[in-house]
N, C-alpha and C positions, 0 to 999 in steps of 0.2 A: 836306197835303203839296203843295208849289206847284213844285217838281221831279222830274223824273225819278228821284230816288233823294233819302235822307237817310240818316242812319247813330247813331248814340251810343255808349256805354260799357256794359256792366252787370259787376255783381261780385254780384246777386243767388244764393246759392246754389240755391236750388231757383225755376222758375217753375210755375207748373200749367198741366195740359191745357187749352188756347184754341185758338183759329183764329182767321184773317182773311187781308182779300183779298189784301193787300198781299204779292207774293212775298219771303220775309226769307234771307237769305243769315247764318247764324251763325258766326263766326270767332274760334276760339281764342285768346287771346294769350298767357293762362299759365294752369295748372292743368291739370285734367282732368273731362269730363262727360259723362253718358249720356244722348243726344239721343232722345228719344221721337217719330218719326212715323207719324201711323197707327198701327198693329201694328209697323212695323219700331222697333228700338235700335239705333244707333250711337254708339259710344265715339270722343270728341273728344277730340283732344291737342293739346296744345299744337304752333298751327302748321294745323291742321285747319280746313276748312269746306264747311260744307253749303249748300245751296239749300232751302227748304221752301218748296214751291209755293202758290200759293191755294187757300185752305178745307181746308186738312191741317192737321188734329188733331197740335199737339205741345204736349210739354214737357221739362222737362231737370233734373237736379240733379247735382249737383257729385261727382266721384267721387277728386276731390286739389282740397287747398287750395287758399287762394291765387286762385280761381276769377277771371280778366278775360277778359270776350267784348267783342267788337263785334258789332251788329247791324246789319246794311244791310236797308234795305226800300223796296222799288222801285214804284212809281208806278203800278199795276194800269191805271185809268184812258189815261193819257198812256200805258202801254207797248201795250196794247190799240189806241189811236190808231194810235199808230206800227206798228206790225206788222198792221193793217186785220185782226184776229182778234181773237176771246174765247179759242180754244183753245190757249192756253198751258201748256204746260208744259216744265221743265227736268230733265235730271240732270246735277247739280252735286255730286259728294259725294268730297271725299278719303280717303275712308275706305275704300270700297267700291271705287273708280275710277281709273285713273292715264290720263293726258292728258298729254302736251306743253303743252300749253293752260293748263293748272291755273298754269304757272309764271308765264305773263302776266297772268293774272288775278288772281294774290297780287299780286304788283307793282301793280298796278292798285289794290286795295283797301289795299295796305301806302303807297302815296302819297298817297289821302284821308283816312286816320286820321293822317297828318302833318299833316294841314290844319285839324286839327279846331278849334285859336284861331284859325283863319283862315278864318273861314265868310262875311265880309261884300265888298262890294264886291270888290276886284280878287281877291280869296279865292275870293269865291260864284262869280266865271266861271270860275275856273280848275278851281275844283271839279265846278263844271257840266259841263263839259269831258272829265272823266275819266270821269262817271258814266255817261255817254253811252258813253265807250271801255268800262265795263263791262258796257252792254246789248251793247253790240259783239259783245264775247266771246261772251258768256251765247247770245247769238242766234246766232252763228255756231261754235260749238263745244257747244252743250251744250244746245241747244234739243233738243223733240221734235217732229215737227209731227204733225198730224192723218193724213197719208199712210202715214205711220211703223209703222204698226197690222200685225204680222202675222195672218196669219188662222191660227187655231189651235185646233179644233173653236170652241165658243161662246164662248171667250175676245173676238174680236175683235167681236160682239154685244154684251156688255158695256159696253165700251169704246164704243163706237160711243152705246149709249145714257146713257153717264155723260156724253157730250159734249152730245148732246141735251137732259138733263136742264140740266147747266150751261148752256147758252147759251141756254134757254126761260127758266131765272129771271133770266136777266143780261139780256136785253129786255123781262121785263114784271112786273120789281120794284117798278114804279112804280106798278101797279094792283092791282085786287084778286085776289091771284094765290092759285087754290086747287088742292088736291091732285088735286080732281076733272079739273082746267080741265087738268092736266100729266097723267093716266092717260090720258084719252080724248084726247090727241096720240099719245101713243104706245101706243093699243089695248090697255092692262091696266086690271087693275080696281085700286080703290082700296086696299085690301089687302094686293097683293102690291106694288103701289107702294111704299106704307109701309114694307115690310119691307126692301124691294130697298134705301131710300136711307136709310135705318139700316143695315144692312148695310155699304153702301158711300161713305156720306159718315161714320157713326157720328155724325149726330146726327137727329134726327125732321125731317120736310120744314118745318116752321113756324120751327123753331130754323135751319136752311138758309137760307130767304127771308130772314129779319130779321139775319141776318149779312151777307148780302147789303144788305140795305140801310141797316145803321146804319154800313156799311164807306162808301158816299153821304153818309150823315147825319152824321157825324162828320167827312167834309172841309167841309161846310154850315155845320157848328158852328164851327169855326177858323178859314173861310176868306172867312166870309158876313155879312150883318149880317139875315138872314131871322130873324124869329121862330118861334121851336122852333115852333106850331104850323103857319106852316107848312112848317117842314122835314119834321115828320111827316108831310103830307098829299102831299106830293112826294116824297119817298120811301116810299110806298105803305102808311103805316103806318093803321090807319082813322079813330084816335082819338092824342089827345096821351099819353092816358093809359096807350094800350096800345105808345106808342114810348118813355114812361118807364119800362114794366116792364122791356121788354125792354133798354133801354139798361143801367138797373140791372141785369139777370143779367150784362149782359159785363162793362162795367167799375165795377161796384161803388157808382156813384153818380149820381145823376141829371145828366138832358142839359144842366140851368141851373150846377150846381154845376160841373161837366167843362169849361163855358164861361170860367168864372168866373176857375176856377183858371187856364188858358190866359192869361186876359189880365192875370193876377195875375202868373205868373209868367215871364220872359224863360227862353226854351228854348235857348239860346245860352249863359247863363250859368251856369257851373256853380258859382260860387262860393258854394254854399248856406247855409241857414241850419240844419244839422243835423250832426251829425259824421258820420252815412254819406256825403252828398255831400263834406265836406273829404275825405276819407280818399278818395273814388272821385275827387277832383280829385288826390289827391297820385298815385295807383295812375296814370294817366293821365299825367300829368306825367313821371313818373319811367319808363312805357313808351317815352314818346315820345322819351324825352332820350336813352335807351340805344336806338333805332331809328334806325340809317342806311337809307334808302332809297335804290337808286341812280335816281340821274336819266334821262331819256328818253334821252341819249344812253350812257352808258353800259348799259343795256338792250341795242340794237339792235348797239354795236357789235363788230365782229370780232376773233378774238386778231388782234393785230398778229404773231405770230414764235411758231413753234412751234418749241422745242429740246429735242433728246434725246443722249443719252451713247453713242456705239455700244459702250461698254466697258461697258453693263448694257441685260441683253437678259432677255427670258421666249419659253419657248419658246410658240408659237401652236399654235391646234386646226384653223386651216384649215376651219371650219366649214359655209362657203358654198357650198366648192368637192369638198363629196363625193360627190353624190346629186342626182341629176333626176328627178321626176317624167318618166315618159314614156306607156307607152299602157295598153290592153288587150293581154292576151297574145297574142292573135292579130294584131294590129296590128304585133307584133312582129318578124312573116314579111316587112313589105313593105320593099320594096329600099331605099325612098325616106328612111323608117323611119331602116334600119340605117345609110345613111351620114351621114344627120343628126347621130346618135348617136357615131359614131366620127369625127365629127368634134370633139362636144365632148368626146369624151375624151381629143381630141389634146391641142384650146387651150385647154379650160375645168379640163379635168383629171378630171374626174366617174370615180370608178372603182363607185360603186354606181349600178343604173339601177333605177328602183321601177316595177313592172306590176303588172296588178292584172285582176280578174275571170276568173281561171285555170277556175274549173269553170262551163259551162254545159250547157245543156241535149243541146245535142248529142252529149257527150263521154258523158252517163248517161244509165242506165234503170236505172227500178226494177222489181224481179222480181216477179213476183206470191207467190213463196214471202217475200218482203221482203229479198231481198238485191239486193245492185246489182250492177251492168254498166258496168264504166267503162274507157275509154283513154285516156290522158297520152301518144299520141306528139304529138300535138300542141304539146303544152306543152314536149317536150321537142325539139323542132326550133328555138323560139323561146329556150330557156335556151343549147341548145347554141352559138347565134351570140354571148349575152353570153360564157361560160366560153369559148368557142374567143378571143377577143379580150381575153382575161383581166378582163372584167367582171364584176363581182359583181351577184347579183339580189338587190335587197331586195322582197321578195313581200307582198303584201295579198292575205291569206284571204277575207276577204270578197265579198260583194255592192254594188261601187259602182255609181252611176248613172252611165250614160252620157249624159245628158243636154247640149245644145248651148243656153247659157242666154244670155237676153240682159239678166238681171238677177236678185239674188240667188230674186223669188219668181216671173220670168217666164220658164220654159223655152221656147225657138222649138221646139224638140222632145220626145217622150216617149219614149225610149228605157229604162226602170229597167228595174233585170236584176233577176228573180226568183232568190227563194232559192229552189232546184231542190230541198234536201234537204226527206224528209220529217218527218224525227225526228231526236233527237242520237243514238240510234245508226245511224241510216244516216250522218250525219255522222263519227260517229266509224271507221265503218270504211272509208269514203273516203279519211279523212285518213290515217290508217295507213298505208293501202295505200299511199299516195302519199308519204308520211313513206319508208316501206320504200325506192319505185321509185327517189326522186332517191338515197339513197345508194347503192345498188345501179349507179345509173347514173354519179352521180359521185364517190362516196368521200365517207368521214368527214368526211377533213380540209377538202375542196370547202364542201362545204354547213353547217361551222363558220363560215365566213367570210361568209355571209350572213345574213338579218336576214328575220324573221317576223313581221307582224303582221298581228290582229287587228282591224276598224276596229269599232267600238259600233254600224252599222247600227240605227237606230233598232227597228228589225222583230227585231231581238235583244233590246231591251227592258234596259237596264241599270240604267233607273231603279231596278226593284226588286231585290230585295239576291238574289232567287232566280231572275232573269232567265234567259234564255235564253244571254244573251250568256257569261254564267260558266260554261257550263256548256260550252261552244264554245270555249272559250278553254283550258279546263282537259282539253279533249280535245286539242285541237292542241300544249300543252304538252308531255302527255304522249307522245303519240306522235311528238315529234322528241326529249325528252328521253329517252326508253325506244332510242335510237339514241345518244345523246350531250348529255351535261351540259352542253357546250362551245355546245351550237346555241342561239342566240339566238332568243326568239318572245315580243314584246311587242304594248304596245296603247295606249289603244284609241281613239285618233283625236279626241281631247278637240276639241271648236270654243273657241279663246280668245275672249271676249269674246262669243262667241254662245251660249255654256252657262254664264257665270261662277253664275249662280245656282243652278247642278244641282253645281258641283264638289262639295263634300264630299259632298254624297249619295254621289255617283258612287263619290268613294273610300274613304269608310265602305262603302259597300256591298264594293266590292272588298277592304278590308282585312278584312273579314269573315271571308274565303274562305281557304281553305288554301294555294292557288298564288297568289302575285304575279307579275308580269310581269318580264323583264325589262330592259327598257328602257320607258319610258312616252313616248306618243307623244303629239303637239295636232297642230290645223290651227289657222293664222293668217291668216286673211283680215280685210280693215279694214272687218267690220261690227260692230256691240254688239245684243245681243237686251239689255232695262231690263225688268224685272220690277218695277210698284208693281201694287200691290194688287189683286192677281189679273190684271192686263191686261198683254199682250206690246207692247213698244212695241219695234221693230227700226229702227235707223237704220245708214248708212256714218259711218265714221269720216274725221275728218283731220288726225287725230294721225299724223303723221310717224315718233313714235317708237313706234306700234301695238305692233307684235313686242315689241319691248323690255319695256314696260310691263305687258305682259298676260300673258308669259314672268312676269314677276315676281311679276305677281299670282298667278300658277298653282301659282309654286314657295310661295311664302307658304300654301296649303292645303294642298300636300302636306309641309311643314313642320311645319305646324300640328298635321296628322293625325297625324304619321310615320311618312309611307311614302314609305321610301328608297328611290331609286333609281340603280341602279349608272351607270346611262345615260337622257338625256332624248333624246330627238327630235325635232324641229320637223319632220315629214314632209309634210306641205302647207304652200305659204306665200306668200303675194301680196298686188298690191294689191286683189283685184278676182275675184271668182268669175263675170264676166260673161266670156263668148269674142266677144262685141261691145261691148268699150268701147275706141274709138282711141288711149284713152292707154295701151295696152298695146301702142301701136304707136312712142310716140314716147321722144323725148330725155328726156325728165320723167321715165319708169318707169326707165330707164338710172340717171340721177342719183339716182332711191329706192334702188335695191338696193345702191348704192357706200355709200349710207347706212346703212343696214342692217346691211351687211356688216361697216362700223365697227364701229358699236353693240353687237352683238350676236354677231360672233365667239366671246368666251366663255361664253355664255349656254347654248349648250346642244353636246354630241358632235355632231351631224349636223342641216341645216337644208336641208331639198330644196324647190328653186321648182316654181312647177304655173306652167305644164309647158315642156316641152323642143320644141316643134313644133305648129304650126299646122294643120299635117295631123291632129290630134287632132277637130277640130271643124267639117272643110268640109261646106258644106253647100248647101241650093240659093239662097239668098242670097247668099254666098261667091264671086263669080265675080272680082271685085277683087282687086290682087297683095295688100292689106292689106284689113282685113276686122277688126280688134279682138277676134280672139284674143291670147290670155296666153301663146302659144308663142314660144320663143326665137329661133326662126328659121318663114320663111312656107315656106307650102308648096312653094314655087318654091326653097327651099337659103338662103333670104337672108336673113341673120343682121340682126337689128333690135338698138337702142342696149342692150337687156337682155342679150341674150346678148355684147354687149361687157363690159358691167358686169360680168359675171362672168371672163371672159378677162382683163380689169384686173385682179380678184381675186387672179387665178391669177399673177400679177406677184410679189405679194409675195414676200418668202423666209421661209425656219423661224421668224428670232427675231424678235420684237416687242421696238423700242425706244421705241415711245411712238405713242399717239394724242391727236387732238381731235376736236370736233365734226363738221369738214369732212377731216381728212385721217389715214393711219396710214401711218407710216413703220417699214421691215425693212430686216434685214441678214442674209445667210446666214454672216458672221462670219467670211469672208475676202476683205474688201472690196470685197461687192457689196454695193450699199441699193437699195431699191424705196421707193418710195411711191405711195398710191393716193388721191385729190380726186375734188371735186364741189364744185359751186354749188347742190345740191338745192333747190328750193323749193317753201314748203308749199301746197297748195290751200286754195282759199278757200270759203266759203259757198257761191255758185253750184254747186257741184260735189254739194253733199249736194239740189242743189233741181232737179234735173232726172234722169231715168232715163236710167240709163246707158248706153241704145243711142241716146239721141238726142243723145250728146254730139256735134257738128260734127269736122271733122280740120282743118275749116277757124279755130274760135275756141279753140283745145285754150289758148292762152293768155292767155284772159278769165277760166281756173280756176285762174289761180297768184296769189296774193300781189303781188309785186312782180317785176319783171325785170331788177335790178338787179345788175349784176357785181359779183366777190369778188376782193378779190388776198389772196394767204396767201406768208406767207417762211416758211423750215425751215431747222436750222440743225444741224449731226450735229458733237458734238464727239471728239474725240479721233482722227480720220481720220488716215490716211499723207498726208505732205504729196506733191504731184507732181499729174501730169495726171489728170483726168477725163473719161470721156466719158458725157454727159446725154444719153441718150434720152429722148424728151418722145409718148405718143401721145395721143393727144384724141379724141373724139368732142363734135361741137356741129349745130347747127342748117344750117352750112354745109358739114360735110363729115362724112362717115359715118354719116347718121342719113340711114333709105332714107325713113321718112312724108317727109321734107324733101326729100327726092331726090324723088319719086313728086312732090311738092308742085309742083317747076316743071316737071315736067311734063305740068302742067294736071290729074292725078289722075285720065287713062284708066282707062278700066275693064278693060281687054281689052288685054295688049300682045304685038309680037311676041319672039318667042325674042330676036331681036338687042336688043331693047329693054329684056328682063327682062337679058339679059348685063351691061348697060352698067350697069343699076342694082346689080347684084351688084359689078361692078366699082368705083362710085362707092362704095358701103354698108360700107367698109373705114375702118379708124383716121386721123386726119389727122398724118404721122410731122414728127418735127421732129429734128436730133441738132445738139448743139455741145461742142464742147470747155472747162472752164472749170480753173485752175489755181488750188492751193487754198497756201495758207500758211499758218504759226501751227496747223496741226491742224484747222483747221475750215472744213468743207464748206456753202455757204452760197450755197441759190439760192430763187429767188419766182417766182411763176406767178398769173397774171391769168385766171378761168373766169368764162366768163360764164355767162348766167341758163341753169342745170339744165345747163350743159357737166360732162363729168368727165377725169379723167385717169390714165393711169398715166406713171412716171417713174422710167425703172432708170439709173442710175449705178454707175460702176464704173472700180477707178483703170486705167490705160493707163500697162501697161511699153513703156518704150522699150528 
């Protein structure tokens, strides 16, 4: 292969278990198959594709007629080159995976199998061209890197030594490379060698090596005018004869005849001399004639006009705007605290506020006869300020960490709160008693109206079906349902995309059990834990549409299983679980969450952002008015582009008349409409290659894509004709975004009171109002956002 990638057709039904180096990408066209990698199966549909990495063991057979793949296989060598690494690997799989990304990447591969009569001259560059935009992707969306490794008891040993093993035979495949020569690099004896790389290559280390190097000797044979012996003697083979044997077990025939045939036959032409090649020329033919591919520019470009009927509405779930993450229950006492909070209940509208770590140490003792000693006034001074303000608590029973983290595996601090209980029945009579206190203190009806969960603390153990955790869940059930049917107590805090490979255990397990939950909870942060073959490989994501996608994947298990739930919850959810990454301070996180907020509206009952305050995570670093906490407002009161994005939210009205990508347009259906925009833009590659406390405030937009402006027109039919008045607010880089305010000037560390005033002052909506008069029934205005600016936009008709 003399490029970066090549590709073909097959209709073969079955292939057998092989390997090679060459990473191949398998893509459905029509039919259906079960993909063998490794130990794992995945079922390919039509429309589906995989990535199979180097030296993974597959194969496939056909599970619905009809069977057309493409196959791409990418240039191990040259991508090796280009990426200055051996340690490559991908996940690439639609099956298992959902990405934003996946959709550019079809497009990408659905425009080269257009090309396929088109492979020569002004064809082959254009081709070339794209194959490149494919490593593009692959490397910037769906690579793994070597950094990527969680540490996971000996998991991440493993992995560490499968890397070692691969990139010792990928340097000295050229020599005489023995089992002995790879044990005594890495301090084991020959034996347990052997078994380790059977185990986890599944094939013996000689069968390894010589795949290794006939993957060499096979570009030498096509590419070379060498004679086989010495292609054999250059790719580390000892003898001709033992590079014939070996060549004969892969491909079936010796290295003279595999030459032969090459130059015998034109690999471009498919117009063969057999009837399975006619039929796979017509199979081809007749895909490609019914294949429209849209072209580069229609790809990239924007709806020009969004139009909706205000005379057909759906009512909305307001899903964004009901629930904040806020503190520890103690945390709940401080002044600074409460007015943050009532503030966004004014503008944001949050009427649940979520706390969490209610029992510690202080509050109990355990008795020596084994009963306990507990007081809840404390907790009850902190409830009493939500209920007096008519906020509801949505309560987490558990034990979170309080940790102050500056990246998902690097805590700046060690704060984890201990589970104080000794056993589930000291748990259980804790909880009673406390089940009993709050109704007692607030009434039935009170403590109906809020929301109980259970988080799966790992130290609960839910993995197994007789855990800890069920049996803590099924006490706290009871003892608020033993008070009332009506009291809601779900769980158990699912990580999206950081557990996707534990789900069905999780809810097998759980479906086991006699109590189900009643509402099921996740957290949504934009990382992926990738499970292959026994090794954790943890990366950030930048998929845009995160949330969205990993909600679907979730619901798709608990589909699958069925277990219904009356209610879902997205109770944590961000970009980002670091309290030091700047982009949690700027206009970009703003522009995410309008995005979101689109998207994903209906996706679940309730979706609470972590978190509500800055003051969550000061620390002795922290002396800066910003500091790359995920709180909505800094600890100074000053509301950053996030917590506007949500106040824009809080714009809408009741009824949904329509959305797009970038905007959703309401009406409360007496001639008010709201609309809510963005220019969100995705991040790029750089952003998954550096740690996320070392991100600059200063280059935050070297991590976008493009900064290219949006204009959007909207169009509301059926309006009363007469006056309008357009209110327009904005947040952009130049006005209400406080990182940009702080920005000019100079990004002090230390300011005074007058000087924090002025930035609170400045860190406000940029307001616009005009009049526009409408005729013929139709309401009809356009708006220019620039890079990650958002908007809201309420109109409303004007009696004279």
């Amino acid at each position: 292969m003399d490029t970066i990638m090549d590709f073909h057709f097959e209709t073969r039904k079955t292939q057998h278990t092989h390997f090679h180096q060459e990473p191949e990408i398998i893509y459905v066209l029509d039919g259906k198959l079960d993909l063998q990698v490794q130990e794992e199966t995945y079922p390919l549909e039509k429309g589906d594709f995989l990535l199979i990495n180097a030296n993974k063991r597959h194969s496939y057979h056909e599970t619905k007629e009809n069977l057309l793949i493409a196959s791409f296989k990418i240039n191990y060598a040259m991508l090796t080159d280009i990426m200055q690494t051996s340690q490559l690997l991908f996940w690439c799989n639609t099956v298992a995976d959902r990405n934003e990304a996946y959709e550019s990447l079809k497009n990408a591969l659905d425009r080269i199998l257009n090309r396929f009569y088109d492979k020569h001259k002004e064809g082959a560059i254009y081709l070339n061209s794209i194959y490149y935009e494919v490593i593009y992707l692959l490397s910037t969306h769906f690579m793994i890197k070597a950094d990527d490794v969680r540490i996971k008891e000996n998991i991440s040993i493993d992995n560490s030594r499968i890397f070692e093993i691969q990139n010792y035979v990928q340097d000295h495949y050229q020599t005489a490379l023995s089992l002995n020569d790879l044990a005594q690099k890495l301090f084991l004896s020959n034996t347990y060698l052997s078994k380790y790389i059977k185990k986890h290559f599944g094939v013996s280390f000689l069968e390894y090596v010589n795949n290794v190097r006939l993957f060499h000797a096979v570009d030498e044979l096509v590419y070379s005018d060498k004679k086989i012996t010495r292609i054999a003697l250059d790719n580390g083979f000892p003898t001709t004869s033992a590079f014939n044997r070996a060549f004969k077990e892969m491909y079936h025939i010796t290295p003279s005849t595999y030459r032969q045939n090459i130059l015998n036959n034109n690999q471009n032409n498919l117009e063969g001399e057999n009837d399975e090649n006619e039929d796979l020329d017509q199979r081809i033919k007749a895909y490609l004639s019914g294949k429209k591919v849209a072209n580069e520019e229609e790809v990239t470009k924007d709806e020009d006009l969004v139009i909706v009927d205000s005379q057909k509405t759906v009512l909305r779930k307001n899903t964004f705007n009901k629930m904040v993450n806020m503190c520890n229950i103690d945390d709940l006492l401080n002044y600074d605290i409460q007015e943050q909070i009532l503030s966004m209940q004014k503008e944001i509208g949050y009427s649940y506020i979520r706390v969490y770590n209610l029992f510690q140490e202080d509050f109990y003792e355990q008795k020596e006869s084994g009963k306990e000693k507990y007081n809840f006034s404390r907790i009850d001074r902190a409830l009493d300020f939500l209920v007096a303000h008519n906020l509801k608590p949505y309560i987490e029973l558990a034990f979170k960490p309080i940790d102050v983290t500056f990246t998902l595996d690097t805590p700046l601090t060690d704060r984890s709160n201990q589970v104080i209980f000794q056993n589930t029945m000291s748990y259980k009579r804790v909880i009673r008693a406390f089940a009993a206190h709050l109704v007692n203190r607030y009434g039935v009806q009170e403590i109906e109206k809020w929301y109980f969960e259970l988080w799966k603390d790992d130290r609960l153990n839910m993995i197994d079906e007789n855990g800890w955790y069920f049996d803590c869940f099924e006490i706290s059930y009871y003892a608020f349902k033993r008070i009332s049917q009506n009291i809601k107590v779900g769980g158990a805090g699912f990580a999206l995309g950081y557990e996707n490979h534990q789900y069905t255990t999780l809810i097998r397990n759980w479906k086991k059990r006699k109590v189900h939950p009643d509402f099921i909870s996740v957290y949504a942060y934009s990382y992926l834990l990738l499970l292959q073959n026994g090794v954790y490989f943890g990366k950030r994501s930048i998929d845009r549409s995160f949330l969205k996608n990993q909600i679907e994947m979730f619901k798709k298990v608990l589909e699958k299983e069925d277990f219904v739930m009356n209610e879902f919850h997205v109770t944590e959810w961000g970009l980002t679980i670091s309290n030091r990454n700047v982009l949690n301070d700027s206009l970009g996180l703003g522009a995410y969450i309008i995005k979101n907020g689109i998207e994903c509206e209906e996706e679940a009952e309730l979706i609470g952002y972590w978190h509500g305050s800055d003051l969550h995570s000061e620390y002795s670093d922290s002396r800066s008015i910003l500091y790359g906490d995920n709180g909505l407002m800094t600890r100074d009161g000053i509301k950053k582009p996030s917590y506007y994005a949500f106040q824009f939210l809080n714009h809408l009205k009741a009824y949904l008349l329509g959305k797009s990508k970038h905007v959703i347009i309401t009406t409360d259906g007496k001639g008010k409409y709201s609309l809510v925009c963005h220019n969100a833009k995705s991040l790029n590659y750089l952003y998954t290659m550096i740690d996320e406390n070392e991100i600059k405030k200063e280059s935050i937009n070297d991590f976008y894509d493009d900064l290219s402006a949006l204009h959007l027109k909207f169009q509301i039919d059926h309006v009363e004709n007469g006056e309008y008045i357009i209110q327009e607010y904005s947040i952009t880089q130049e006005k209400g975004s406080v990182q940009d305010i702080w920005k000019n000037m100079g990004y002090i560390d230390q300011l005074s009171r007058e000087e924090l005033a002025y930035i609170k002052e400045c860190s406000q909506p940029y307001v616009e109002m005009r009049r526009i008069h409408v005729h013929n029934n139709t309401l009809y205005i356009d708006t220019t956002l620039k890079a990650n600016e958002f908007k809201a936009i309420d109109m409303y008709y004007h009696y004279e």
